[in-house]
N, C-alpha and C positions, 0 to 999 in steps of 0.2 A: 216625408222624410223620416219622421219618427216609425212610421209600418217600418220603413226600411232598415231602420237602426236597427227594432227589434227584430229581426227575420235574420239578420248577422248574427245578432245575441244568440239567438236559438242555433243554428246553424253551428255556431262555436261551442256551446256546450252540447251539443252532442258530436261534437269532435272530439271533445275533452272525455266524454265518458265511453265513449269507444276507445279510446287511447287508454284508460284509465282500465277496462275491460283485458284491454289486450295485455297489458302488463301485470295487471293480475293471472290471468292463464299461465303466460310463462311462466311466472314465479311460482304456482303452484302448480306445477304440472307433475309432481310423484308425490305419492302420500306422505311420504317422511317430511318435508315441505311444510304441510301442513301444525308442524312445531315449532317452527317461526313466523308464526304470521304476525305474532304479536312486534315482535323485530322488525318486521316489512312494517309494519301500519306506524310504530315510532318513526323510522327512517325516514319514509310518507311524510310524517307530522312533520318533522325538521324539515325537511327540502321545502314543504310550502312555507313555511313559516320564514323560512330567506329570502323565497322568492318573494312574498308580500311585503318584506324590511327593504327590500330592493326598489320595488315597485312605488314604494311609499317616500323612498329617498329622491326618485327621480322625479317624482312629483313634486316634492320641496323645492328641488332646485328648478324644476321648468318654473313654479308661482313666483320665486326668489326673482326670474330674471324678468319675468311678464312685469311685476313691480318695478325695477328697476329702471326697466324702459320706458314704462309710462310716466315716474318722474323726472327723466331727462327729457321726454317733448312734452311736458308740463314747462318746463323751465328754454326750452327752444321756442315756445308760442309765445314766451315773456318778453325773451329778447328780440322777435320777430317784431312786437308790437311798440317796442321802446327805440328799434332803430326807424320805424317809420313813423312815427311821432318827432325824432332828429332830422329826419328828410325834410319832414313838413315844414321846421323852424327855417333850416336853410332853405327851401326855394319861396319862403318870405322873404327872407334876406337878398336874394339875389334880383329878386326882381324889383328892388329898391336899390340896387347898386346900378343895376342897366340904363338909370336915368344918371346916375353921374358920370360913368363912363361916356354918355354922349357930350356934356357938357366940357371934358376933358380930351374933347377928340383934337379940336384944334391946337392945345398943348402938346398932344403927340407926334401930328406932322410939320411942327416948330423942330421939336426933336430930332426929329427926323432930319430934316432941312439943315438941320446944326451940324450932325453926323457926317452928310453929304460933302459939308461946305468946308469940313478939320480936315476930312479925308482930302478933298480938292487940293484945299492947302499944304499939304503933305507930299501928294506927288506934284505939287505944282514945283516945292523944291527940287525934287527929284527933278523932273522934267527940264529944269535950267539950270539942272549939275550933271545931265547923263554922258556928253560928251569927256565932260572931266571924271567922272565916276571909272568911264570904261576907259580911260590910259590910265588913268592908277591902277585899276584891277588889273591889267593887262603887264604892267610896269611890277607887281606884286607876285603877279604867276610867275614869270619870269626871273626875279627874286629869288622865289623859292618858300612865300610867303602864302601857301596855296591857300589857307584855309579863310586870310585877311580877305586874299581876293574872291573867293564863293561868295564869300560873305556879302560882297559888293554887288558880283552879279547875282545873288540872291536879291536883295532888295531893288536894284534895275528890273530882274524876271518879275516881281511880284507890281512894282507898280506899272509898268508896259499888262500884267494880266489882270488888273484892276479896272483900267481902260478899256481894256478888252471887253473883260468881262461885264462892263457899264454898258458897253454899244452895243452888245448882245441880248443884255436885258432891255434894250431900250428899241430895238429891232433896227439900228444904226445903218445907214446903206455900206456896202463893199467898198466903197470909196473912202467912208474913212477907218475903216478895218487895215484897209490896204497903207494910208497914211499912217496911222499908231505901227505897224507891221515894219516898215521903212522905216520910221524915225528911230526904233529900237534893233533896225539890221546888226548895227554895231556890237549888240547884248549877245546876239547870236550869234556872232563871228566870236567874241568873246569866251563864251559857253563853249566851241569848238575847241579855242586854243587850251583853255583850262582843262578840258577834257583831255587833249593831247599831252599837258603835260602828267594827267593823272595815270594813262595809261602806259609814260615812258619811265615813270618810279616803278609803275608795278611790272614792266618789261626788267627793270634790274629788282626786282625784290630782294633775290636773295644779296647782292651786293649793297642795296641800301641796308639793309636789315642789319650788316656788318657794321657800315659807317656812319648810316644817321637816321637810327630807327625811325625819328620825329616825324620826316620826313615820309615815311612808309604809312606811319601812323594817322596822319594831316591826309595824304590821299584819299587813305580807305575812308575816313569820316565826312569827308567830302562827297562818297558816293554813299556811306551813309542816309547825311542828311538829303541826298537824291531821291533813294527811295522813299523816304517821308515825306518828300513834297509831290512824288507822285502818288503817295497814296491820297494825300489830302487831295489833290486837283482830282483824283479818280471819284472820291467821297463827292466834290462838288459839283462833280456832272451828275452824277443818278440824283442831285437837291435841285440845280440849276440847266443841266442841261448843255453848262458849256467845258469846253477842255480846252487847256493855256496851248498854245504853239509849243511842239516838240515836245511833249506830256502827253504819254510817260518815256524817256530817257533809258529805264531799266540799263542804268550802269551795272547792276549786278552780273546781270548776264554780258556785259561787255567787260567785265574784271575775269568772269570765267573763260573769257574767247581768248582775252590778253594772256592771260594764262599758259593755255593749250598751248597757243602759238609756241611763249617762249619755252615751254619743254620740251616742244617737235624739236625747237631750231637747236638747244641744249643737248636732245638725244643724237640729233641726227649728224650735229657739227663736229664730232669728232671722227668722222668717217674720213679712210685717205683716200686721195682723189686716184691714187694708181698702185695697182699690185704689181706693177713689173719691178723684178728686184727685188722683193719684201718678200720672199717666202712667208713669213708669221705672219703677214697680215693683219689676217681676222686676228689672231691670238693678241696683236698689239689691241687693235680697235676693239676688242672686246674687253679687254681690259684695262680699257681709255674708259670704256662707257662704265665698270664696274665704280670704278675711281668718282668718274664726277657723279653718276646718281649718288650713290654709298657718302658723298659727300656734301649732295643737294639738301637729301632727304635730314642729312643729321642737323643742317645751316636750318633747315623747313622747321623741324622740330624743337631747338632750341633757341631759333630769335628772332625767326619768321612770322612762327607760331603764334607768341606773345603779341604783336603790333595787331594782326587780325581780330576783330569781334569773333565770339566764342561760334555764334551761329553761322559763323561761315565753316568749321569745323576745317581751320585750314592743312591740318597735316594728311588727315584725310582726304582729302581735295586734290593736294598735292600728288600724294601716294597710287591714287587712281589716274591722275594725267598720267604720269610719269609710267604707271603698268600700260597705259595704253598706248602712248606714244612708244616704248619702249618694244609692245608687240607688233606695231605696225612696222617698227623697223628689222625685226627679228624676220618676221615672213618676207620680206621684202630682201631680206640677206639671203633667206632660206630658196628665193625664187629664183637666185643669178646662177650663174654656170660657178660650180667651184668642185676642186681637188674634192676626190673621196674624205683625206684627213680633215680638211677646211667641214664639210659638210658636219663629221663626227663631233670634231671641236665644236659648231654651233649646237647640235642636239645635248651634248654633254655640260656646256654652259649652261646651257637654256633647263634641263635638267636636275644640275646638282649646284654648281657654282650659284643660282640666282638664288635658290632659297637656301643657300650655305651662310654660316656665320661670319663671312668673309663680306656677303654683300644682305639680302633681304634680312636674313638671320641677327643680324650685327645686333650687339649687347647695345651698342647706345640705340637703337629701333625698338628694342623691346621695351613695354607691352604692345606698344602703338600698334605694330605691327606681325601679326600670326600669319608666319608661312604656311599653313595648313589652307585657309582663309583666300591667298593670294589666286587669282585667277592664271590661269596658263599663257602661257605666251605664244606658244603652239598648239593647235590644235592636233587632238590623236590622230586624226586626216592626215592633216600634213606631217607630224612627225614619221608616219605611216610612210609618206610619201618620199619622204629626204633618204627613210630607210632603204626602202626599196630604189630609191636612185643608187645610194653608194652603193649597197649591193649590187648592183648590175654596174656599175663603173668600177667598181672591186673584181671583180669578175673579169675581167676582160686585162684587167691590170696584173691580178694572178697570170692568169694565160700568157701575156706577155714576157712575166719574170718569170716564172717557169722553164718557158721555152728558153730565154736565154739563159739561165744558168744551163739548163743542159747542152747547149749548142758550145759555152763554154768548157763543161766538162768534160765533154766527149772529143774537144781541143787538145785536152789534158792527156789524153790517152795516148795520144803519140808523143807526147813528152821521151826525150833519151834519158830520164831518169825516174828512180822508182817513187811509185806515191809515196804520201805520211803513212805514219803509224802513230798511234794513237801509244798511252802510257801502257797499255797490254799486248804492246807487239803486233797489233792487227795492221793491216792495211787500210787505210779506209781516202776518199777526197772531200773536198769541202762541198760536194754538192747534199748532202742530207744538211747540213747546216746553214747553208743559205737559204735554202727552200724553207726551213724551220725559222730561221729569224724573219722573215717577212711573214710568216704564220706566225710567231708570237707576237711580233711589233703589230700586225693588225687587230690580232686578237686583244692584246691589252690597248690598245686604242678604242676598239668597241666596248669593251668591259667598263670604260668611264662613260659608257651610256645607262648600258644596262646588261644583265647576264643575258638577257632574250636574244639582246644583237649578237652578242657575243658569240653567243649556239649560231644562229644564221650565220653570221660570218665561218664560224668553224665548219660549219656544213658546205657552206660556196667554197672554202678552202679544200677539202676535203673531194670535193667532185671535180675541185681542177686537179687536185694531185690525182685520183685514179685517171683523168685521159694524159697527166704527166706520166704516169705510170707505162702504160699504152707508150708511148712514145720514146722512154726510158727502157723498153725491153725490144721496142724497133731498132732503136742504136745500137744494144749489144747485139742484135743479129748482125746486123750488118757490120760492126766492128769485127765478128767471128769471120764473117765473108771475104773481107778484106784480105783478113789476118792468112787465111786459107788461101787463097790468091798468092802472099807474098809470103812466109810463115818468117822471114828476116823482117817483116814491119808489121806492125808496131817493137820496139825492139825489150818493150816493158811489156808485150802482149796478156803473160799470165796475171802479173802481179798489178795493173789493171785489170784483170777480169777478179781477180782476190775480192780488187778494194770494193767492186760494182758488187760482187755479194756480201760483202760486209754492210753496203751501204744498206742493201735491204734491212738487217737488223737493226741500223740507224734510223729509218725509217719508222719502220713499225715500233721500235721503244718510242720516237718522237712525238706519232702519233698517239699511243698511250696515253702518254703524260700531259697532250692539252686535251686529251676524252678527259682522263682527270681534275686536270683544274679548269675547264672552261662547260662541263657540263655539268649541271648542279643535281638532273634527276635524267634516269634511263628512256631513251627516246624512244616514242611508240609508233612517230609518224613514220610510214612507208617509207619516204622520202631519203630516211637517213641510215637507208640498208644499204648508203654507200660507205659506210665503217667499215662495216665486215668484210665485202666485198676490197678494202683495198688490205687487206690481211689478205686474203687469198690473194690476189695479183702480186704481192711481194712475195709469197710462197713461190708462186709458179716462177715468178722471173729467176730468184733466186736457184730454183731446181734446174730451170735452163740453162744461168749461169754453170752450174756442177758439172751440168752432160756437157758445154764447150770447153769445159777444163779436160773433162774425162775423154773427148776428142779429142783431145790435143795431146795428152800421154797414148791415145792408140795410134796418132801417127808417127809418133817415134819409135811405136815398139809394134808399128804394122810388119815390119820385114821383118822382125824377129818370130811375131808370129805364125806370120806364113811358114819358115824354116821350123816350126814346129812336127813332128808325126813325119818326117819326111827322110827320104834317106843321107844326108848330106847331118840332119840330128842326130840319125841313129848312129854314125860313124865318130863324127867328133864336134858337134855344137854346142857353143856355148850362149844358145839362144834364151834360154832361160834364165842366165847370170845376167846377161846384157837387160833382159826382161827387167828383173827385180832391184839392178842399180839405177836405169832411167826411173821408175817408178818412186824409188825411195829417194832419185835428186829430184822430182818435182816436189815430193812429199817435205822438201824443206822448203819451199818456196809455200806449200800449202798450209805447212804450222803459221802462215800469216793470217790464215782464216778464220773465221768464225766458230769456237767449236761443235755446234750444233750443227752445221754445214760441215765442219771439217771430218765429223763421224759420218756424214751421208755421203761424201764422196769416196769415204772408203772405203765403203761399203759397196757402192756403185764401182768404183775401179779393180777392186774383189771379186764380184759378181761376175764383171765383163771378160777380167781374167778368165777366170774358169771358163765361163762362155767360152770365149776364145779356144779355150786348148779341147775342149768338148767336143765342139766344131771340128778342130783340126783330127781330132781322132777319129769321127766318123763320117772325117772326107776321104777315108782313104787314099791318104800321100802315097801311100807304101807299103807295100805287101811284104809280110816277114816270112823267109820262107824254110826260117827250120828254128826248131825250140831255141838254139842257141840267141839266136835273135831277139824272139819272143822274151827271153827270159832277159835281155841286157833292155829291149823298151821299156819293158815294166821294171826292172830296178831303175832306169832312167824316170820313168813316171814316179814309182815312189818320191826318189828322192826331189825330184822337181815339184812335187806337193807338199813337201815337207817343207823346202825353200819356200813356197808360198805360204803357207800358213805361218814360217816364222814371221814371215815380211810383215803379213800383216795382223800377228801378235803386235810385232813392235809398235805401228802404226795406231792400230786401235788404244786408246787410251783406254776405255770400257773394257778393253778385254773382250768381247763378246762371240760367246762360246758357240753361236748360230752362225758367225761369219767364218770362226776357226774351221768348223766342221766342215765348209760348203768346200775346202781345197781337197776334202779328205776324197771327197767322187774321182780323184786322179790316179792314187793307189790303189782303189776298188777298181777301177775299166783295168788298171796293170795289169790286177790278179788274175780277170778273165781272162787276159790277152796271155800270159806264162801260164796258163793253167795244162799242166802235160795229160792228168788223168782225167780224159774227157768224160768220164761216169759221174764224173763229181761235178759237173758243169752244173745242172738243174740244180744244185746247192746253192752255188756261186753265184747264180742268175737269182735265184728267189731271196738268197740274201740282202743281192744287190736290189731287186725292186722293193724290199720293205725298206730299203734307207732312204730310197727316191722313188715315190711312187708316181710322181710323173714323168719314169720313162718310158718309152715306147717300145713295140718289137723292132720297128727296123734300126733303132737308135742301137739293140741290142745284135741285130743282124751286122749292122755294119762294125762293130765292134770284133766282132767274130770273124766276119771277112778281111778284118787287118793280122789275123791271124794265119790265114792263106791256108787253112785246111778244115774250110767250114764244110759241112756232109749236109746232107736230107737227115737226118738223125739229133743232127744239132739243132736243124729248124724246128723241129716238131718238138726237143723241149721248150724251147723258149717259146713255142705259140702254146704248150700245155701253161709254164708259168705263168703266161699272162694271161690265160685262161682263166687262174686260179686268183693271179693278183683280181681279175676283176670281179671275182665273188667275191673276194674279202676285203677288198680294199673299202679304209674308213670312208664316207662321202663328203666329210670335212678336211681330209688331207687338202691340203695344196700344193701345187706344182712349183718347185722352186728354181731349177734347174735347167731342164730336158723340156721345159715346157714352148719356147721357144728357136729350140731347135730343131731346124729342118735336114732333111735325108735325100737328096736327089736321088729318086726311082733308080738311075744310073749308076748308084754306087754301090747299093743291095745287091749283096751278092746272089748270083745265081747257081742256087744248090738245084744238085742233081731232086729229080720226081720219082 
């Protein structure tokens, strides 16, 4: 051991002087170095000289505590030796007391025998008062004296389980287990009825609590003291091995069953046995049930509460029956067949109204009770599920009202008299308003759920109005058909068709305004690009609606314009006047319109016009066959372009200097048509294709052959200018005019080759 010690020794100090080595190297490793060594070797000195004040410290204290401890088990061997020295004295003593203890043994079982023989006598009273013990106590319950009579059958139970308990320790045969068992039947018939009357106070709790707390109070201490005599009989089987008849009782858990009960029958009793007749219903029963909880709970809390031992935590107690029995009858409501609104009403109760200040919320509940805290009453499943039901019974309900309003309105239409007008003079029926008030009444009926249903609902509403929509532009078809059939019926035909494109603007503002207030954030699911799409189906029907209007002014001024270009005009017609006072008398039935509509059919009846007389020009009605002619069509055309374009300056409320100009094509075909110096023609013709660049050559041919002295010399300018027009023409012009007019091959004239 000692080689070994020293072979460390060595081994460290030449660790220490290679270490000592190496630190010298660095430090002096450049000459200039070599000026402080004296500085290194003091610095040296000091660093050892702490390190051994350190070394020397810590050995103080290890000696300090090595002493320390060996005067404490100096002083633990003193005491070790002083208490066995006290053992010693006492188990002298004790074994001088074992001879007196025998000497006093038959003193003990005198004791003993004295014990046995008090007790004897004790229930021997008992035993020839129990017939009379059990009609007083019974005569006592009955009173109203419960806690006299426990008391009674307390002391019957206890000496009936004395006996018992004697023959059990005594290993007593069955026979007379069975005899003590029978002579105390009575105790246990007794025990029954007291029990019945304990759990018919706590059946009324809340109405004892009103009129005789005592009585509330005497109950519960009564099951009280139950549990304390089953704890002991539980305590003196794990000692004895035996347990009393009907021990343990656990009234506690029979006060929580009594309980339960009476808050089912409390939730559930206010329920009516029939909804026929009772529209509100649920709305009554619902707030039957708001009423008597809201008024359980405040009865629980302020004098219920008090009569209860703290450890039964009875408001709490209360508060959780009442959530449970309360949900079981809420899903149980939520399971039965009911109205869309009936369904709403349950989820918006169940929602807002239970944890509102009106019922869980209520100022006399608080603190006791935190809404946050409250368990649901619906699961998001089934909430899910009631959603999804009214929706799909919403749905079908839409369709329904839908269709009859329409099947009503389009009743309306044949009305002998003109629809409303609204305070701006328009036309309009109450069908955009019916369809909207059963959209808003549903809509704010789901909003007292929540905004989510809300959007749902407006979404289900929304995709029944687009196939209303669909079925709403079938009617006015066929309303047109009818009308066309008979043009004397409907006798309000126009002003019915007014009010159906008015309605369209009714419509689409209506829809606006619940995207507005029923949609909280811009929707991204697929699903609800039924928005936009019924904005486009109100466009289209509406533009429908305009071309049966604008049909219906061309069949009054169809014969006029047939007489257009013809010789029967060129002599003395006054097809043109006839034209633009039909025109301007519908145009006063049409200021009922819409004006966003009422400028698109102006425009359309404008257009058609010109169409029309374009048409007529190069059908050739009528061959002119000398300048005189020529020259009275084209002042005829001037001025009948002039007449239109006043017409529909007037008309045009906008003014719009693109619709002015489209009548102006009527003076320009004149010009060609009077034009005597036919050298000047290719002017005339190039002029006129840079005004309308979507006219054609034979549009230009035929123009020319209503002049009746069209050459081979004529054709070959007008095929040079449109030669020309098609090198130069812009590639953005569009065709506004000439574009859809046709030239039968037949009317083209045929110039000499």
């Amino acid at each position: 051991m000692a080689s070994r010690t020293a072979l460390t020794i060595e081994k460290m100090e030449k660790l220490a002087l290679g270490t000592a080595v190496k630190r010298v190297s660095l430090m002096l490793q450049y000459p200039d170095q070599l000026d402080r060594v004296e500085q290194y070797r003091k610095r040296e000195a000091r660093t050892t000289s702490a390190l051994e004040m350190r070394l020397k410290s810590a050995l103080q204290s290890q000696l300090e505590g090595i002493c320390l401890g060996l005067s404490q088990l100096h002083e633990a061997l003193e005491h070790a030796r002083h208490i066995r020295s006290a053992l010693g004295g006492l188990w002298d003593e004790l074994q001088t007391c074992s001879a007196v203890a025998a000497r006093l043994g038959h003193v003990k079982a005198l004791a003993e025998e004295h014990a046995h023989l008090a007790s004897a006598m004790e229930h021997m009273k008992i035993i020839c008062s129990v017939r009379e013990l059990e009609r007083e106590a019974l005569a006592l319950a009955e009173d109203g004296y419960l806690l006299k009579a426990h008391q009674q059958l307390a002391e019957l139970e206890a000496s009936r389980d004395s006996l018992l308990q004697r023959q059990h320790g005594h290993g007593s045969s069955a026979a007379n287990i069975r005899l003590i068992r029978h002579y105390f039947a009575g105790t246990e018939t007794l025990a029954g009825e007291l029990n019945k009357q304990v759990w018919l106070v706590l059946e009324r709790a809340l109405a004892t609590a009103r009129h005789d707390p005592a009585l509330l109070v005497s109950a519960l201490r009564i099951v009280q003291r139950e549990e304390n005599l089953d704890k002991q009989a539980l305590v003196k089987q794990q000692q004895t091995g035996f347990l009393p008849p009907g021990r343990p009782k656990e009234l506690r858990k029979g006060v929580m069953e009594v309980l339960e009960k009476t808050v089912q029958t409390r939730v559930d009793g206010g329920l009516m046995e029939s909804r026929e007749g009772e529209p509100m219903w649920l709305m009554k029963h619902l707030e039957l049930l708001r009423k008597c909880i809201l008024e359980d709970l405040r009865v629980v809390k302020t004098l219920v509460a008090q009569c209860f031992p703290p450890h039964y935590k009875p408001f709490a107690t209360y508060l959780t029956l009442y959530q449970r029995a309360l949900a079981a009858h809420i899903q149980e409501l939520a399971s039965d067949e009911q109205q869309p609104n009936e369904m709403i009403s349950l989820l918006a109760w169940v929602l807002h109204m239970y944890p509102s200040k009106d019922m869980m919320g209520h100022p006399d509940l608080v603190p006791d009770v935190n809404v946050t805290e409250l368990e649901p009453l619906l699961f998001q499943e089934d909430m899910e599920n009631i959603q999804d039901k009214y929706l799909q019974t919403l749905q079908c309900n839409f369709s329904a009202w839908l269709t009859k309003a329409l099947e009503t309105d389009v009743r309306d239409w044949s009305q002998s008299q003109e629809p409303e007008a609204n305070h701006h003079g328009l036309f309009h029926t109450s069908l955009p308003g019916i369809v909207f008030q059963i959209m808003e009444q549903n809509l704010q009926v789901a909003s007292q759920v929540s905004s989510d249903l809300s959007e749902r609902v407006l979404h289900t509403g929304l995709q029944e109005i687009q196939g209303f929509l669909y079925r709403f532009r079938m009617a006015l078809g066929t309303f047109k058909q009818e009308h066309v059939k008979d043009r004397k019926f409907p006798p309000f035909y126009v002003q019915y068709m007014i009010a159906a494109i008015n309605n369209c603007t009714l419509f689409s503002e209506s829809v606006q305004t619940l995207k507005r207030r029923y949609l909280l954030s811009l929707p991204t699911d697929k699903s609800w690009s039924a928005i936009p799409k019924i904005e486009s189906d109100l466009s289209t029907i509406a533009a429908e609606g305009c071309t049966y209007l604008l049909d219906e002014v061309l069949l009054d001024i169809k014969p006029s314009l047939l007489e257009l270009l013809t010789r029967a005009w060129l002599t003395s017609s006054k097809a043109m006047d006839t034209i633009c006072i039909t025109i301007e008398d519908y145009f006063n039935d049409f200021s009922k319109l819409n004006k966003a509509y009422l400028k698109e059919l102006t425009h359309q009846v404008h257009r058609r016009i010109v169409h029309e007389y374009v048409h007529a020009v190069v059908q050739r009605r009528v061959t002119l066959r000398s300048q005189e002619e020529r020259q009275e069509a084209a002042d005829k055309m001037e001025w009948e372009g002039k007449q239109l374009k006043q017409l529909f300056q007037k008309l045009s409320e906008d003014g719009s200097q693109d619709e002015e100009s489209r009548s102006d094509v009527i003076p320009a075909l004149g010009e060609i048509i009077s034009l005597k110096d036919t050298s000047m023609l290719c002017l005339d013709i190039s002029s006129l294709i840079n005004r309308y660049p979507d006219i054609r050559e034979e549009h230009i041919c035929a123009v020319l052959s209503l002049r009746g002295d069209s050459s081979r010399d004529m054709r070959l300018v007008v095929s040079e200018c449109m030669m020309q027009r098609d090198r130069d023409q812009d590639p953005s012009d569009v065709p506004a005019i000439f574009t859809n007019i046709a030239v039968a091959s037949c009317l083209l004239p045929q110039l000499p080759k």
